[in-house]
C-alpha angles and dihedrals in degrees: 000000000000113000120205111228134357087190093087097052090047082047091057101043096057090067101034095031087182091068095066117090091041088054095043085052096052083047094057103044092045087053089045088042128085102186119187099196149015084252092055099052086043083067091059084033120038096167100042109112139216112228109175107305094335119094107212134205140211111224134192103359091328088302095113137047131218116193119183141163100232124197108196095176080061094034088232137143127211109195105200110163134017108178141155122273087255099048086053094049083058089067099218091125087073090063 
């Protein structure tokens, strides 16, 4: 899959440097990763939702979240939030 953009994760991270090695996990078994379907990312991801047309993560022992916009038809990935657990939980993210 191709992620746009690193960027954000490296972003985050600076500022939350525990959640490093989970998101650059995630990172590289998503890269390494060419999923078809929802359900079969859901075999590599079991907790990872559906919440509209985003597919979000759970990062770092469910302390982190991950939300993306995935094509699967392009194999791409979108990543368009990583937040806190409490700034989730705010919901601004849905707006």
């Amino acid at each position: 899959m191709h992620i746009i953009s690193r960027k954000a994760l490296q972003q985050f991270w600076i500022q939350h440097p525990d959640s490093q090695p989970p998101l650059s996990r995630w990172y590289k078994i998503m890269e390494q990763s060419d999923f078809a379907s929802f359900n079969e990312l859901r075999r590599t991801f079991p907790l990872a939702d559906k919440v509209g047309n985003l597919i979000v993560f759970n990062i770092g022992g469910n302390k982190y979240r991950l939300i993306t916009s995935i094509h699967f038809n392009r194999s791409k990935v979108y990543i368009r939030h990583v937040l806190t657990h409490a700034e989730y939980n705010k919901g601004a993210w849905k707006e």
